[in-house]
N, C-alpha and C positions, 0 to 999 in steps of 0.2 A: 449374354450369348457366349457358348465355349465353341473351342474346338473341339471334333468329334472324336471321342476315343471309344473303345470298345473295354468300359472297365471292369474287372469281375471282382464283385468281396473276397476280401480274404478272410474265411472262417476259423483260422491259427489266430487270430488277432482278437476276433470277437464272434465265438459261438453264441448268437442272437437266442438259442432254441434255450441252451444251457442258463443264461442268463435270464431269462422270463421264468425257467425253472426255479431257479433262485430265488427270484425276485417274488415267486409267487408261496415259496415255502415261507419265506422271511414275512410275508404280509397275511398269512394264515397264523405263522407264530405271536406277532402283535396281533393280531383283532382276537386270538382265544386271551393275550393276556389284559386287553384295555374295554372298558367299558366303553368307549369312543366309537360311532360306528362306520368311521374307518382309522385306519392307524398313518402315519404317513411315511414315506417310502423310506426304504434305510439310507441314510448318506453312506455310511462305510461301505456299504456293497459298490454301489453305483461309482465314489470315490476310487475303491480297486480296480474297479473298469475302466477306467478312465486312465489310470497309473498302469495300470498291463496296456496300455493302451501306445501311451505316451512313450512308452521306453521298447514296444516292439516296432513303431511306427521309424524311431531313432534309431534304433538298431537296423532296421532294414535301408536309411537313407546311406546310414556308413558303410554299407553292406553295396553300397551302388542300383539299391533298385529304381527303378524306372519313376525317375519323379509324381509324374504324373497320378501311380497306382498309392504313391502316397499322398498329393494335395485332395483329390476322388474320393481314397479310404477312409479320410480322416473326416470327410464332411458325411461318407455313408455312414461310418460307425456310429457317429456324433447323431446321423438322424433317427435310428435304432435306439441309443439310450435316451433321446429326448421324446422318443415315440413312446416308450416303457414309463418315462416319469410323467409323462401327458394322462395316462390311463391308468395310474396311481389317485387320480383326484376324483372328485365327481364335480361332472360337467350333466347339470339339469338337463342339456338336448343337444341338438347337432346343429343348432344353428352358430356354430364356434368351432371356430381350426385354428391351426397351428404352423404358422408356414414358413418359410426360410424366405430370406431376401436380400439384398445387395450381393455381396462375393459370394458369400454361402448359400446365397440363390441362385448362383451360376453351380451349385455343387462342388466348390472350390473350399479348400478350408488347411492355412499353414497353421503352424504347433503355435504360434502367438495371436493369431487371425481374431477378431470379433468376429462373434456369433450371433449374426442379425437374425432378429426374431421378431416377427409380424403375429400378433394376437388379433386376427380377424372377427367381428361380429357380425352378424345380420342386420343389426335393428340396434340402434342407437343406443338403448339403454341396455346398460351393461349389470344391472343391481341386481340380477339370478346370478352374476356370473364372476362379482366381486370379490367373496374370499375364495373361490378357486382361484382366481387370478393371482391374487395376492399371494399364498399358501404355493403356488406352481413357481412364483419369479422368485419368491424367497429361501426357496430349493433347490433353486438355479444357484443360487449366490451361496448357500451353503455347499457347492459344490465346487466355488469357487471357480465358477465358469466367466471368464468377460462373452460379459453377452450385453448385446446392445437393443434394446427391447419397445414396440409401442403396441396398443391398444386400442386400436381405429374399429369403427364401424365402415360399411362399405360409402355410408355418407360423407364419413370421414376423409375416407382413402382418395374423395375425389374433392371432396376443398381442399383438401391441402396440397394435393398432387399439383392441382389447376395454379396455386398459387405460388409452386415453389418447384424447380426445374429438379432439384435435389432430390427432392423427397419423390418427384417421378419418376426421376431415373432407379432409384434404389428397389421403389415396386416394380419397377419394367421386368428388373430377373426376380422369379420367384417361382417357388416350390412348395405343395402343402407337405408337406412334414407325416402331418397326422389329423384326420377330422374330414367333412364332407370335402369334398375339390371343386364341389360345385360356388362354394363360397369366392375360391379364389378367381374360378371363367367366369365370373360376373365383376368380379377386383377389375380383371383382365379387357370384360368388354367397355364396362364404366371410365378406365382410363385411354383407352383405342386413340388414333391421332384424328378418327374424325368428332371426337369429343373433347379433346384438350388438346394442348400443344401440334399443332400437324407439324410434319416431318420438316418444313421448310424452319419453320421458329425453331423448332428443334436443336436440328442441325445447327442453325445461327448460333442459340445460347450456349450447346456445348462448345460449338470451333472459340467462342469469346471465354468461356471459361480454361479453355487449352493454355488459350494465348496467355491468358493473367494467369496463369501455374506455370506454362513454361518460364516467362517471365523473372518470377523467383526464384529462378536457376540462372539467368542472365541468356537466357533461350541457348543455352548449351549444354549438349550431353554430358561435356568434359566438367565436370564439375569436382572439385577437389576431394567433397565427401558428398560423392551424389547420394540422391533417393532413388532407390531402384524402382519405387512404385510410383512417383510423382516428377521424377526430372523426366526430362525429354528424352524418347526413346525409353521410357520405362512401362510398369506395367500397366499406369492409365493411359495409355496411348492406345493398348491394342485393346484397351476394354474401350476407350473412345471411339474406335469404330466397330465395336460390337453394337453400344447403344444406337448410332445411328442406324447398321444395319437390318437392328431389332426393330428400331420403329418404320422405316420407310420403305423396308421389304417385307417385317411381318420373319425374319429368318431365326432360327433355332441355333443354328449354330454357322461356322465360318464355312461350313460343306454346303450350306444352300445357298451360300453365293458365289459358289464356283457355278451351281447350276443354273443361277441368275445371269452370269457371264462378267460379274462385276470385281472377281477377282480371280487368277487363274490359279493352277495348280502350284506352278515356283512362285508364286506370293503364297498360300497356304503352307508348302513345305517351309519355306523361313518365318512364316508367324508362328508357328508350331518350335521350330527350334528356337527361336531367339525366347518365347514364352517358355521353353522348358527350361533354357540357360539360366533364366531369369529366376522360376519357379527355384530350382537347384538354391542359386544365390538366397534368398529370401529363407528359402529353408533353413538353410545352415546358420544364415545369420540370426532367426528367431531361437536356434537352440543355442549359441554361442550366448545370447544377451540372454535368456531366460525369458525373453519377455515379447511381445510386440515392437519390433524394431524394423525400419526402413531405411535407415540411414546408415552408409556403409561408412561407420566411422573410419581412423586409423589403425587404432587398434582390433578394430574388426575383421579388416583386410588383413591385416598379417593372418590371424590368428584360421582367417576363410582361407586363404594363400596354402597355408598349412596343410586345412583340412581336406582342399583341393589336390591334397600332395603335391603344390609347386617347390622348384630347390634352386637357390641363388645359384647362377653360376657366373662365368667372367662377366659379363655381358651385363645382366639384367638379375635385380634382385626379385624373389620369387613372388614377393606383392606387384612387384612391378610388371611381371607376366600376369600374372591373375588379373592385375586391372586391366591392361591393353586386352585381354581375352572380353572382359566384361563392355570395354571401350570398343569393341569393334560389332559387338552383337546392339546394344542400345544405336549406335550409328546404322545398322542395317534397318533396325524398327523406326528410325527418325525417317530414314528415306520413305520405308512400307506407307507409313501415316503419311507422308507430304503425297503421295500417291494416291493410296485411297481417299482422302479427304478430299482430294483436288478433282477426284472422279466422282465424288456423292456431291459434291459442289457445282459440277458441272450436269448431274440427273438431277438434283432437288433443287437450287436457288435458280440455276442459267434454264431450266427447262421449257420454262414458260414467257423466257426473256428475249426481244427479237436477236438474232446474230446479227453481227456486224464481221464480216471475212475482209482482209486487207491483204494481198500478196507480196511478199518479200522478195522472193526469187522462184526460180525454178524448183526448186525444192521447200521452202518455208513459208507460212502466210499467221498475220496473226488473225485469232477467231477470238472476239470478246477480250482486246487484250491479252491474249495468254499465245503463245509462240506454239503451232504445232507444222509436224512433217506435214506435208500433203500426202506423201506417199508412204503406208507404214513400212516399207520395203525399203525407203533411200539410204537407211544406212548400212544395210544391204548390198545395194547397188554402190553407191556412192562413201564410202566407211569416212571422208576426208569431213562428210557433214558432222560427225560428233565434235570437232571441233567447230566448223564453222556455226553451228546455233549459236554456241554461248557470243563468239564473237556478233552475230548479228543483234542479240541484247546488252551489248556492252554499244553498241554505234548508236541505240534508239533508248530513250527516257521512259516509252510511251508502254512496254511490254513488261507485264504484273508477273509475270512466271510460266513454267510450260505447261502443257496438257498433259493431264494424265496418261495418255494415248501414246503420249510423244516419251514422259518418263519410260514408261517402261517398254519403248523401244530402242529407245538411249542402253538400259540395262540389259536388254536382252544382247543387244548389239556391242558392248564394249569390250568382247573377249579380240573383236577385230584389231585392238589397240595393239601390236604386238611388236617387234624389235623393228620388221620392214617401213610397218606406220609409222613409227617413231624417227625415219631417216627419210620420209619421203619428204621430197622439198616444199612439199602441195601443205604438207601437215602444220611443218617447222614455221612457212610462214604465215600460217594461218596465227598460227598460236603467237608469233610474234606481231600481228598485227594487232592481236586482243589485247596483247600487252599494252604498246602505243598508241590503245584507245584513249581518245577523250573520255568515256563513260567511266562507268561503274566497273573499272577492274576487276575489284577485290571481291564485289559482288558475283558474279559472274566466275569464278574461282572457288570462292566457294561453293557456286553450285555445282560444279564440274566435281570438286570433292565429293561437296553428298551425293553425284549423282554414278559415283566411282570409276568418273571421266578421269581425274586430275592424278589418282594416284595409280593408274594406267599408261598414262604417257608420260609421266612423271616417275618410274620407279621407286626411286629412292622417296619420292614424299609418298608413295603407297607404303613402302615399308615403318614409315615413322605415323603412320595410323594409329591411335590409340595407345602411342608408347606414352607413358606417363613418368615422370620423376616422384618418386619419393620421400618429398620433403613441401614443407610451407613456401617455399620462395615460386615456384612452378606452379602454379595454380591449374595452370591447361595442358594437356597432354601437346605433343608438339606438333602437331596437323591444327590444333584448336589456335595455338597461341601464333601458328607459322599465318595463319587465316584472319587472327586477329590482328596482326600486323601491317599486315596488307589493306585493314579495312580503316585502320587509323592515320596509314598513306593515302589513303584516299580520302579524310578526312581534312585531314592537313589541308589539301592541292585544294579543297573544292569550299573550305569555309572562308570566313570573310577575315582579311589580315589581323585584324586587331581581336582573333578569338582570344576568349580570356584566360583557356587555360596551355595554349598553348600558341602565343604570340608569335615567336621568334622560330618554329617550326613550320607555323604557318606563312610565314612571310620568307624564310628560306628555300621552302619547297619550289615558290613557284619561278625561283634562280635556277634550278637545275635545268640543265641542257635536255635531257635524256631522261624523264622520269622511269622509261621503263628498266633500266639499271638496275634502281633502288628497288624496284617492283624486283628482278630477280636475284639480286643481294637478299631481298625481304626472305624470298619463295625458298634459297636454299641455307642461310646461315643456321639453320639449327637441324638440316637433314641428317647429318653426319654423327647424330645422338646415337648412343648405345654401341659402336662398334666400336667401339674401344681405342684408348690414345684421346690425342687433341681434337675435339668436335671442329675448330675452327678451322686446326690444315688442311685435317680430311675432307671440310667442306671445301675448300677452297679449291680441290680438286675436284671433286664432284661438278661444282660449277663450270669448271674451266670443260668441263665435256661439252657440258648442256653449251654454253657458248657458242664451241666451235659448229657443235650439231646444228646451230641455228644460224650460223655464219656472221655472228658479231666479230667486229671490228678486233684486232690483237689491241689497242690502246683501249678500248673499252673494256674487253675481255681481262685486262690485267687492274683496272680499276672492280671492276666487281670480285673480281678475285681477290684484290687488298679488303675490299669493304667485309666481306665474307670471314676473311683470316683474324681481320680486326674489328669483328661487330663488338666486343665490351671492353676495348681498351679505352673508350672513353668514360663509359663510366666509371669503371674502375680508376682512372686517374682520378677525376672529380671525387669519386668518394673516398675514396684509397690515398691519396697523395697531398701534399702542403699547396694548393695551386697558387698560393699565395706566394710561392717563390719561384722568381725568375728563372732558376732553373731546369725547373720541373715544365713549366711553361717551354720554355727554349725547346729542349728535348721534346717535350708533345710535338713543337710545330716541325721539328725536324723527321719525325715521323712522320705527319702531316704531309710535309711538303708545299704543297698548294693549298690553293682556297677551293676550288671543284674539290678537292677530295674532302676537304670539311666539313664544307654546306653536305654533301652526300652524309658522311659517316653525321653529322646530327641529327639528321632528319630521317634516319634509320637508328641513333640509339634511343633518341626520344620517342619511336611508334616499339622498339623492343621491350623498354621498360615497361610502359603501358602495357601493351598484351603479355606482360610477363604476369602481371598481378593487379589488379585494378585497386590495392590498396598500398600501391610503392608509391606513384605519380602525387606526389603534392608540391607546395613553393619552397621547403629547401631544397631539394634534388633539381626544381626546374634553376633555381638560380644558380646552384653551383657549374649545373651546366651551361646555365646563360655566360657566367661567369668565367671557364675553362673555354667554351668557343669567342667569345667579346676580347680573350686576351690573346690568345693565339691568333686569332684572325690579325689581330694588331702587330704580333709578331712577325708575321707571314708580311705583312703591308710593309714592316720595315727592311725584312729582307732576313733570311736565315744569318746572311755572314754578318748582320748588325744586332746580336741579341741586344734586347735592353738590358741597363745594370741596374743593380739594387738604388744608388742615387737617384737615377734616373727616373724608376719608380716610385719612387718615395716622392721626389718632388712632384710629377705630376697629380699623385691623391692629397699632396697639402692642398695645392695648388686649387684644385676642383672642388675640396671640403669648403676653403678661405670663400673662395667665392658663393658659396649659400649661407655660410655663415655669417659673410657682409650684407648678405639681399635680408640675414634674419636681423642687423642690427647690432653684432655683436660687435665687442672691443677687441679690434685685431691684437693690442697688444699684450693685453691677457692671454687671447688664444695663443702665440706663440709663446708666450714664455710655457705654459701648459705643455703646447708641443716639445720641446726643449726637453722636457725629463720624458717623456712617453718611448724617445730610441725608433729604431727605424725598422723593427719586428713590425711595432704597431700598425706603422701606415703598407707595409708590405701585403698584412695579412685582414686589413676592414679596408670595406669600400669606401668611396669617399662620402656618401648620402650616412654612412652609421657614424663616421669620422666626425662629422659636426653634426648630428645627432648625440652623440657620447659626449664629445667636446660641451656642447652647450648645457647638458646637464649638469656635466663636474664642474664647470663657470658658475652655475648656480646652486650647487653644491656647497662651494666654499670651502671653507676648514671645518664644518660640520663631522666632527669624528665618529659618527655614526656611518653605517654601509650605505652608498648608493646603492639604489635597486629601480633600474629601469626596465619595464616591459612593454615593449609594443607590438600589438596583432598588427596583422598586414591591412593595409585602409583596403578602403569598401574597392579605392580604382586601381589599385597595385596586381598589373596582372601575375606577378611571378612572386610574390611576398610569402611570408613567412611570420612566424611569432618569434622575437628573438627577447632573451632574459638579458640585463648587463648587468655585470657585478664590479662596483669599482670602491677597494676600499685597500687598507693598508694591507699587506703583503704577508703571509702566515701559509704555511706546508699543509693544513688540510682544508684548506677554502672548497677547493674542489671535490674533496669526500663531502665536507660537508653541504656543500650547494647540491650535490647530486643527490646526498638523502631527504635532501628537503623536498624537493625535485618529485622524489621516488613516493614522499609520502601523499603529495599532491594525485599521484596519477600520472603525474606528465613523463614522458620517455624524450630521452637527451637526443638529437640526430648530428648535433654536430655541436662542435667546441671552440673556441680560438683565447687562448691563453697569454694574456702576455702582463709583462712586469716592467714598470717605470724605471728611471733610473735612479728617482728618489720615494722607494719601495713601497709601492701601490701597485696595487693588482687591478688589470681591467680585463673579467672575462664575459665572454659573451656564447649564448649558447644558445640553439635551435631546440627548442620542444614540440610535440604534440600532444592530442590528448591520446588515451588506450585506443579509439578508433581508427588514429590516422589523421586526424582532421588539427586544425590549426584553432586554439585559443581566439576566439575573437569576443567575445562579451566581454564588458565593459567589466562586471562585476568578475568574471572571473578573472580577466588581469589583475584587480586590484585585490584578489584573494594570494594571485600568485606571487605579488609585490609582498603582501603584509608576509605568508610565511617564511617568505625567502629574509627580511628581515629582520624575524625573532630569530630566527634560527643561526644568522650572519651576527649578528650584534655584539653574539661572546661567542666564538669559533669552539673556545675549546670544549662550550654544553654542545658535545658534537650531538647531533640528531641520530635517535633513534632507529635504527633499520627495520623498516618494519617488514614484514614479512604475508606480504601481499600472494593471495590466492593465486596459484599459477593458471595460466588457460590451460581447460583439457588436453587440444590440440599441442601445446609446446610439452606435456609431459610424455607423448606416446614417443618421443624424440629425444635422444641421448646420442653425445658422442665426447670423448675424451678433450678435455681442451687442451689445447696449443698454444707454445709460446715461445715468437721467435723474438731474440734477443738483437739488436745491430746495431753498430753507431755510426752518423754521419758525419763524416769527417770536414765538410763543406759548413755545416751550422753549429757545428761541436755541439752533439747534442746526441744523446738514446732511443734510438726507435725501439717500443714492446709492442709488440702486435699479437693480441690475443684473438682467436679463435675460439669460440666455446655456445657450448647451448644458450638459446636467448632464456632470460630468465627476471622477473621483477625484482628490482636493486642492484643488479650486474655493479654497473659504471659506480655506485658507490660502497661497495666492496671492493672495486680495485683500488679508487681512489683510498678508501682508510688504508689496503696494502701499502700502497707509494707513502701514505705518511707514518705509517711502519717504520720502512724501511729509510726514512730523512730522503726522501724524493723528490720534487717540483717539479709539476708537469708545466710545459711549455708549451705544448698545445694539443689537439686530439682531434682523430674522423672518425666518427664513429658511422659504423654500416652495420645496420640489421638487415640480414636476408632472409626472410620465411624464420624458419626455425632457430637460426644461428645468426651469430654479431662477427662482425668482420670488423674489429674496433685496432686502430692504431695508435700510440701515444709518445709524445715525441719529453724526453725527460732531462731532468741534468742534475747533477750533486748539487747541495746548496752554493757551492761557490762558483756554482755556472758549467761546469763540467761534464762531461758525460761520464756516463756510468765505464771502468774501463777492469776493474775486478772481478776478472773471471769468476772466483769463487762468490762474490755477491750475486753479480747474474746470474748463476745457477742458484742459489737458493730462492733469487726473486722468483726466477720461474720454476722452480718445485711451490714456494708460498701460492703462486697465480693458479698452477692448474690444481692444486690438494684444496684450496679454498672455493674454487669456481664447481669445482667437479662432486665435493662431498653438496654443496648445494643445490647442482642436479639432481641428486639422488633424494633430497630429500621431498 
């Protein structure tokens, strides 16, 4: 089923009369010269039709003509020369057509489109009708047409339809092309819903097939490289309530169901544009890729941005406007669809189902579960109920979603939302009570989003609709990821403490005083994207409105306003910083200050990370965090004026090591002498459970002068674990190039590092891998894969290992930027911070590491942070004789060596 347009051929594009002239001098000139009695059609002719075809069709979309007359044109032209090559053959009788069907059965047809083609029989057997068939598709394919093709008898058409929702739905649209039509009203009535599938099973199978498509999208439109034909809010959405329409009203197009009463006119006009926006998109993209393409890669986007004429300006880069354009129409089509669907749900499944009506208030009652107005008028009358609905489904478990009726009274009604709404006291505490619900918040918010409640009384989160970043690390545009936030606070609050992947979030959340804080900490810390400067102060003022507008407390009001200013200085320490040093610690907690502000900012940067990317969250990131909040809280317990000292430190992880290593048996007095050369780096920077983990291997080690190599996955019960490599063997400058090429040739990517050197010159480093997908080493045989090569390759350091030069991912090559590299020294550890910035790239970390042993380096320890596209990697160094680096002219060529080596590697 299409929308109705009035479309008229264009005869500059393809003179039909001109071209049968041809066609028919061309087929008089072969049968005088072949003894054959018939010749068969010319490919060259038909091929230059097709290529005048192709490049006036392209020429007019660049040309801005009216999408529409080009998806229309291109399926009429197409049916014209497949009519001419049809009647090229001999067909024995008329009991055989030629019909169009799925997209191109709609009359629809982009420059990469399959060309469904239904070969209709009367009567089963096809052996009069065989080498036409054959001779017709093989000319097809000489014409280099993708055409997607079957050969059904009407017997056919109805086993297989009855057996297979697919193959029904693709005959539902169809068109005879060429041959009797009477073939296809009998297709037509043999497949009708009182002979197969009726309109209820229908309905069912398609809404279940929606679901498992939106699904593999993560049921969000924001998708980093959506499908514009299969993510949500794309083009199968509004051909999924065609199908339904087609079969349970019998309608042609989306114009007879306005006169059905089933959709009105402002849903007609935005299915008609958001399909044309779309139509546009798809266009452009099948000429950019030469081919059948749906998926808006990266490199697409730009190159669509372009063709779009978008142009970077301060603000936003021109992909980045082109996407939020794209982002805001797919968001319109996801509401249309939850609408329509939710009204053919309530005519075809609830029709015949008794009501059950429950009243809520004066205003609201629910009917079958689903929440509607009583009155279509009350928000009309009453405008303070657009907000009070969503709060009355946040107070009740028991209400599935709203009525259709009620949607789009909601939509018709939201322009009421306007600066007075926004100040009236009636509103502010309405919405603050929604906040301080027990329910489903986050739920409930986002439907105020999609139902374009939320970014109405909300300004500033309607402006960040659809704005997207351009890069790997931002997965979700910021309305997606501000929503996903919220829904993982509300996860937190409502699972059972000992969840496994998020333990200590879960068991701090339900310390909070005030959840609804962190709910609008959540709601505004990334509004303040794109207007340029610092996201975090700008938001932080932003907030401080909304506050006062809603008449929060000035002590609460400056706590969301810290949380806001500082939503990623936690992680950025944990990843970014030595947390292994007391003083790095000290300073967090003095930021800090209290424990209320800590449990807050954790439990807001662990739901941020999560909605930032669903492939950051695994057990290094959660421990370091466990481990950056575990020692500060500690701090905070002792008292800002009481930092702890490095002794002090130190002794407490002997101290808590000694004692499991007693429960495992071991000779205390081996263990210390051990300790004794290890210095007090070591116990600084390992936990005490790896302390006597490490400790008991090198006990059982011995004087074996061959490398230790310890790997351990995280056990089955370790809710925050990790797979961690340890490398302990005598002390040499490129241990660490060389463990990271071995590393690199495995697969495995380094997330973090901890370097340290005995006093009687052995090395003990320890380092966090995963595998290319994100996920943690846990087979038995792959540890012991990871152990053997790490050992041939450790054995003789100086056979350094080969760099191999690992296929880059498509997605990290559409991405380039200059790498950086700040040079500093710390004067407290005497010792060289380089902290590289550069495209992420397979081998990175053992490319730098062969530089540092270049240049007679020792690394001392290292964070590495990959974000999306780019590594945010730190290294902390020192000359061999323990010194930092302090020759200016060395550091400047180290970092000319770092970015001339990182940077010709991007390129290649």
């Amino acid at each position: 089923m299409s929308i109705h347009y009035s479309f008229q051929p264009d005869s500059a594009l393809l003179d039909i009369e001109a071209f049968t002239a041809q066609l028919d001098e061309a087929a008089s000139l072969a049968n005088d010269q072949t003894t054959s009695s018939q010749a068969p059609p010319p490919v060259a002719l038909f091929r230059s039709a097709l290529q005048t075809l192709r490049e006036g069709f392209d020429q007019h979309f660049l040309a801005g003509a009216d999408i529409r007359d080009l998806v229309y044109g291109r399926a009429w032209a197409m049916d014209q020369l497949l009519a001419c090559a049809w009647r090229c053959f001999n067909w024995p009788d008329d009991h055989i057509a030629l019909l169009a069907v799925g997209g191109y059965g709609r009359g629809e047809l982009h420059p990469g489109s399959d060309i469904d083609l239904l070969i209709l029989l009367e009567q089963d057997d096809d052996t009069a009708y065989r080498e036409a068939i054959t001779a017709f598709i093989t000319f097809l394919w000489d014409l280099r047409l993708d055409i997607g093709h079957s050969v059904r008898s009407l017997n056919d058409c109805e086993r297989e339809a009855r057996g297979d929702i697919t193959v029904a739905t693709n005959l539902l649209e169809n068109r005879t092309i060429v041959g009797p039509d009477r073939l296809r009203a009998a297709m037509d009535e043999r497949l009708g819903s009182e002979h197969m599938w009726p309109s209820a099973e229908f309905f069912e199978a398609k809404w279940q097939e929606q679901i498992a498509r939106h699904a593999k999208y993560n049921n969000s439109e924001y998708h980093l490289e959506p499908n514009i034909k299969s993510s949500p809010g794309g083009l199968r959405d509004i051909q999924m309530i065609g199908w339904v329409a087609k079969r349970h009203f019998g309608a042609q197009t989306f114009d007879d169901l306005v006169e059905e009463g089933f959709i009105n006119e402002a849903e007609l006009r935005l299915l008609t544009q958001g399909q044309c926006v779309l139509w546009q998109i798809r266009y452009g993209l099948h000429m950019i890729a030469s081919r059948a393409e749906d998926r808006l890669l990266f490199d697409y986007q730009i190159q669509l941005a372009r063709m779009f004429e978008y142009a970077d300006n301060e603000q936003r880069l021109a992909v980045e406007q082109f996407m939020k354009r794209y982002f805001r129409v797919v968001m319109m089509l996801t509401e249309l669809n939850d609408v329509l669907l939710q009204h053919f749900e309530e005519v075809i499944l609830e029709s015949k189902q008794a009501e059950i009506v429950q009243p809520l208030n004066r205003r609201f009652q629910l009917r079958n579960q689903h929440i509607e107005a009583i009155d279509p008028d009350v928000f009309a009358h009453q405008p303070f109920a657009l907000i009070e609905i969503f709060l009355l489904m946040a107070q009740r478990d028991d209400v599935e979603g709203v009525r259709a009726s009620t949607i789009r009274a909601i939509r018709d009604h939201r322009h009421l939302i306007d600066e007075s709404f926004r100040q009236d006291l009636r509103n502010t505490s309405l919405f603050m009570e929604l906040l301080r619900s027990s329910g489903n918040v986050a739920l409930q918010l986002s439907r105020m989003s999609r139902y374009g409640v939320l970014g109405k009384y909300l300004p500033d989160f309607g402006r960040a609709v659809g704005m997207m970043q351009h890069d790997l690390f931002h997965v979700y545009t910021v309305d997606a990821h501000t929503l996903r936030l919220l829904k993982f606070l509300h996860d937190f609050r409502h699972t059972c403490h000992h969840d496994e992947r998020y333990p200590v979030a879960s068991e701090v959340i339900q310390q909070l005083p005030k959840l609804e804080l962190v709910y609008i900490a959540g709601l505004f810390h990334d509004l303040a994207k794109g207007r340029g400067g610092d996201h975090s102060l700008l938001g932080g003022e932003v907030v401080v409105d909304f506050c006062e507008r809603h008449h929060i407390s000035r002590r609460d009001t400056r706590l969301v306003r810290w949380l806001v200013e500082q939503h990623l200085v936690m992680s950025m320490t944990a990843q970014k910083k030595d947390i292994s040093d007391p003083d790095v610690i000290a300073d967090f907690a003095a930021l800090v200050k209290n424990q209320m502000r800590l449990d807050y900012l954790y439990v807001l940067t662990v739901a941020d990370i999560n909605a930032t990317n669903p492939k950051l969250w695994n057990g290094w990131r959660a421990a370091l965090l466990h481990q950056l909040y575990s020692e500060t809280k500690r701090a905070l317990r002792r008292g800002l004026e009481n930092p702890i000292d490095r002794e002090e430190w130190v002794e407490e992880t002997r101290q808590e090591a000694l004692s499991v290593l007693n429960a495992m048996g071991a000779d205390t007095a081996k263990v210390w002498s051990l300790w004794d050369n290890l210095g007090e780096d070591y116990f600084l920077q390992v936990q005490p459970s790896e302390v006597a983990w490490q400790t008991l291997g090198i006990l059982q080690h011995k004087d074996d002068p061959n490398p230790l190599i310890l790997v351990a996955g995280p056990s089955e019960d370790m809710r925050e674990g990790s797979t961690k490599v340890f490398v302990y063997m005598r002390d040499v400058a490129f241990i660490f190039a060389a463990t990271a090429a071995a590393l690199d040739q495995l697969g495995l990517s380094i997330h973090d590092a901890r370097i340290t050197t005995s006093d009687n010159g052995y090395t003990l480093n320890t380092f966090i891998v995963l595998e290319p997908d994100g996920t943690m080493p846990r087979d038995p045989a792959r540890l012991a894969e990871i152990r053997q090569v790490l050992f041939e390759a450790l054995d003789d350091p100086e056979d350094f290992p080969d760099l191999v030069r690992h296929h880059t991912p498509r997605q990290l090559k559409h991405f380039t930027l200059p790498t950086q590299v700040n040079i500093s020294n710390d004067p407290v550890n005497f010792r060289t911070l380089v902290e590289v910035i550069s495209p992420d790239r397979p081998g990175l970390l053992a490319r730098i590491g062969r530089i540092f042993m270049e240049y007679d380096l020792w690394l001392q320890n290292a964070k590495i942070a990959t974000l999306g596209e780019r590594v945010e990697d730190v290294f902390f160094i020192t000359l061999p004789s323990g010194e930092p680096l302090s020759d200016p002219e060395i550091c400047q060529q180290l970092q000319n060596r770092l970015c001339d080596e990182l940077d010709r590697e991007a390129r290649q």
